[in-house]
C-alpha positions, 0 to 999 in steps of 0.5 A, a space after each residue: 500500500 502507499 504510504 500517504 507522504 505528507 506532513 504528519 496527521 499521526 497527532 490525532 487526538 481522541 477527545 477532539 471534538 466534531 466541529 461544524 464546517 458550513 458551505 462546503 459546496 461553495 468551497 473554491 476550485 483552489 485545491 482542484 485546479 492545482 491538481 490539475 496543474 499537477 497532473 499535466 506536469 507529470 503528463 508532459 514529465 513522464 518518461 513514457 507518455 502516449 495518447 491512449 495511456 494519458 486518455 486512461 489516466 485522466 478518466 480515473 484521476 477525474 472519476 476519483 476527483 469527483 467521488 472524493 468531493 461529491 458528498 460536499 454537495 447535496 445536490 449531486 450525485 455519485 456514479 457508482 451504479 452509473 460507470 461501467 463495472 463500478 458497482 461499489 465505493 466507500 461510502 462517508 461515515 454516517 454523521 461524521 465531519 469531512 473536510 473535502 479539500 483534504 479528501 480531494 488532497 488525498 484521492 489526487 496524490 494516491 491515484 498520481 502516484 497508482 497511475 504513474 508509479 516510481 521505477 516505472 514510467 515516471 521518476 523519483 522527482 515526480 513522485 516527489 513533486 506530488 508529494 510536495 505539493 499533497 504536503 502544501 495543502 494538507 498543511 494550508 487546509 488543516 488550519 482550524 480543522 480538527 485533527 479527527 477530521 482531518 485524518 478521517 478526511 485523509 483516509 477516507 481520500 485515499 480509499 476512493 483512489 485505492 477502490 477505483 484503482 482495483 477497479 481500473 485493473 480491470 479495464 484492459 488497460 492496466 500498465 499500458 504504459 509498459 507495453 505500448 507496443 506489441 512486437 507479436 502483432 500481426 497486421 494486414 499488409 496490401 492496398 490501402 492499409 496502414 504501414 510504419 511511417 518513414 517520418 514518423 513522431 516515434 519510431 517502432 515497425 508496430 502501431 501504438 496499443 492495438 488492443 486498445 479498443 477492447 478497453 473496458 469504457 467509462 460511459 456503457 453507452 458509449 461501448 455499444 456505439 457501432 463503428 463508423 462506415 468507411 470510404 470505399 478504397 480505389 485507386 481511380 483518379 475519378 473516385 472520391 477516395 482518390 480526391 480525397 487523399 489529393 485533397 491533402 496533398 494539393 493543401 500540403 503544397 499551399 499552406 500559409 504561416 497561420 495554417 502551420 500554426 495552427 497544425 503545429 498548435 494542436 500536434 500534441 506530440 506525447 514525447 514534448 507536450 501533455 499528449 491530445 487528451 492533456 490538451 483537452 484536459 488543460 481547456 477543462 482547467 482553463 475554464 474552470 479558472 476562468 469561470 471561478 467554478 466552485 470545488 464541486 464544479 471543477 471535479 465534475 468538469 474534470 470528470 466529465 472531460 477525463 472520462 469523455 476523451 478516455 472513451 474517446 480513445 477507446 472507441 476511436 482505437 477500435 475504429 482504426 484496428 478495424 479498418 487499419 486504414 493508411 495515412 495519406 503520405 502512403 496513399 499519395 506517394 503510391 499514387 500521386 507523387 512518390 517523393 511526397 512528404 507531409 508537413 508534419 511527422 505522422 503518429 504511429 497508428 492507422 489513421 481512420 478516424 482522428 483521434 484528435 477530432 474524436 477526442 476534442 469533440 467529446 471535450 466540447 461537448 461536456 465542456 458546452 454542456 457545463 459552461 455553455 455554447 458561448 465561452 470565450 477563452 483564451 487556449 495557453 497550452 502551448 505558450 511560449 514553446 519553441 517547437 518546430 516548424 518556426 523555433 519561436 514562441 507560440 502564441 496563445 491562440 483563442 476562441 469563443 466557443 468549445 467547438 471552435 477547438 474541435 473543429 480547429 483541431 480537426 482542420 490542423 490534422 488536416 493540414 499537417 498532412 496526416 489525416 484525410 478530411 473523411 478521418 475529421 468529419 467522422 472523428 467530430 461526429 463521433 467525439 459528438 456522441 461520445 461526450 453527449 453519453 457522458 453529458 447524459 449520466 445523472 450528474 444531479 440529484 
């Protein structure tokens, strides 16, 4: 079992007495935003970070920020009996005092260190920087509190994170980040499907997690949606497949210094950035500070975006080991022009749907359906950064609806040359439906 690494709690005294701690519900999001800031940390740190494994991680650190805290508010609900195979949680002492904040503390630094164990794929310094931070808090939010209740708030946070944790187990994909790619899988070969990139975000002749597909999903809903048609294969000049690859192509030959901004804004690319679905995480953080959301709020946002680009991944990933379909640079240099190369290095998967279109649209959706249609914000997650093509800072990019963002990162996709327009417009249809599922749990009571 982990040890719960903070400042001592072992002062507890048996006479303290119970103590009436009002307008819990109202609390501040304070407690919540700083773990999310922690947990993009140790996303973008990690030593071994991917799309699929990020997705996983996110739902259960959302899911478990929302049940530690649920219990402030009357009003809300838990999702026990509502998430798939999650049948059972602790459950508050009857007529005992919690103070959330500190079960919040707890849940977040137990299932950080669970999710991203030391020796594995994260370091020493992350495991000491959740730490840190779990001690910062414990130490701020103590103050006034009884002893009693805050070690009942402590324990209680920490059984959350350890019954969620024994369920993920469960899930397919437990320790996926040891296993990211499976060196026994066997893949068509032939027209029309995917082969190994020559320029690729990583290196490996086998695609990213295969049998991710097969995960068990947040949402039940969400795992009986049937997968989405594809476009006919045809080498034809004539055919819409045809045009739709060229389509790529002839853009790739004509892009403006916006349009590879924005390519490069929404690449995402795991080994320098918190991964797609801790960019779709960190615009859940962004509203939450900007609306000045309160606790409860902001754990349900986080769970709601954790758990709809969890799913999102999943559904997407089943999809694409479907149809194993081929990226644009293998279609186009066998029938359009051999010496092509795309603008952006391509991930190492097949390509229908885009992940990045499925997981963005499922994030507007829950982010919509929380602080609704029109919501101007400003998208930092990538400031400052030099990253290729340009070298220079980036400049924050914005926006006034959650669907902008989906829509725009579909179109970078597009742009950097690694997915076709059908990979998008599917990918959005299908993040639609994915994130109106979670919209549809019973949140409320």
């Amino acid at each position: 079992m982990l040890l719960y690494a903070t400042a001592s709690i072992s002062s507890c005294k048996k006479t303290d007495v119970e103590q009436n701690i009002p307008n819990q519900h109202l609390e501040s999001a304070t407690v919540a935003t700083r773990w999310a800031d922690m947990t993009l940390y140790v996303l973008r740190n990690a030593k071994f970070n991917s799309p699929t494994y990020s997705s996983r991680s996110l739902g259960y650190l959302g899911l478990t920020m929302y049940e530690c805290v649920v219990n402030a508010d009357s009003g809300m609900r838990s999702l026990r009996g509502q998430v798939s195979g999650l049948t059972q949680l602790p459950l508050p002492q009857a007529n005992a005092v919690y103070y959330w904040p500190l079960v919040l503390n707890a849940g977040q630094q137990t299932m950080l260190k669970l999710l991203y164990p030391l020796n594995t794929n994260a370091s020493p310094a992350l495991t000491a920087s959740i730490d840190s931070l779990s001690s910062v808090i414990l130490e701020e939010k103590r103050n006034g509190i009884s002893n009693v209740i805050v070690e009942r708030s402590v324990s209680f946070g920490m059984k959350i994170a350890y019954a969620i944790s024994e369920w993920a187990k469960t899930d397919g994909g437990d320790n996926g980040f040891s296993r990211p790619f499976e060196p026994s899988f066997v893949f068509p070969s032939g027209p029309g499907y995917w082969v190994p990139p020559a320029r690729g975000q990583t290196i490996s002749n086998f695609p990213l997690h295969p049998y991710w597909g097969k995960n068990r999903t947040f949402v039940p809903a969400n795992s009986m949606l049937p997968i989405p048609s594809i476009m006919t294969y045809s080498k034809d000049a004539a055919s819409s497949y045809y045009n739709m690859y060229k389509a790529v192509y002839e853009k790739n030959k004509l892009l403006t210094t916006t349009e590879k901004e924005i390519a490069a804004w929404w690449a995402d690319d795991p080994t320098e950035t918190y991964s797609p679905p801790g960019h779709s995480y960190n615009l859940a953080n962004l509203a939450v500070k900007k609306s000045n959301a309160t606790m409860v709020k902001a754990a349900e946002t986080y769970a709601r975006t954790g758990m709809a680009v969890a799913d999102a991944f999943i559904n997407c990933w089943k999809a694409k080991f479907q149809y194993f379909n081929e990226r644009p640079s293998t279609y186009v240099r066998a029938n359009i022009d051999a010496t092509w190369i795309p603008f952006w290095p391509e991930p190492p998967f097949p390509a229908f749907p885009s992940g990045h279109s499925t997981q963005s649209a499922a994030t507007a959706m829950v982010l919509a359906a929380l602080y609704g249609e029109q919501f101007p914000f400003t998208d930092n997650t990538h400031e400052g950064a030099l990253r290729f093509p340009f070298y220079q800072p980036m400049k924050p990019r914005s926006f006034s609806t959650f669907w902008e963002t989906a829509e725009e990162s579909a179109l970078s996709r597009f742009l950097g040359g690694i997915h076709t327009q059908q990979d998008n417009t599917i990918g959005l249809a299908e993040g639609k439906k994915i994130g109106q599922n979670v919209n549809a749990l019973a949140w409320k009571k």
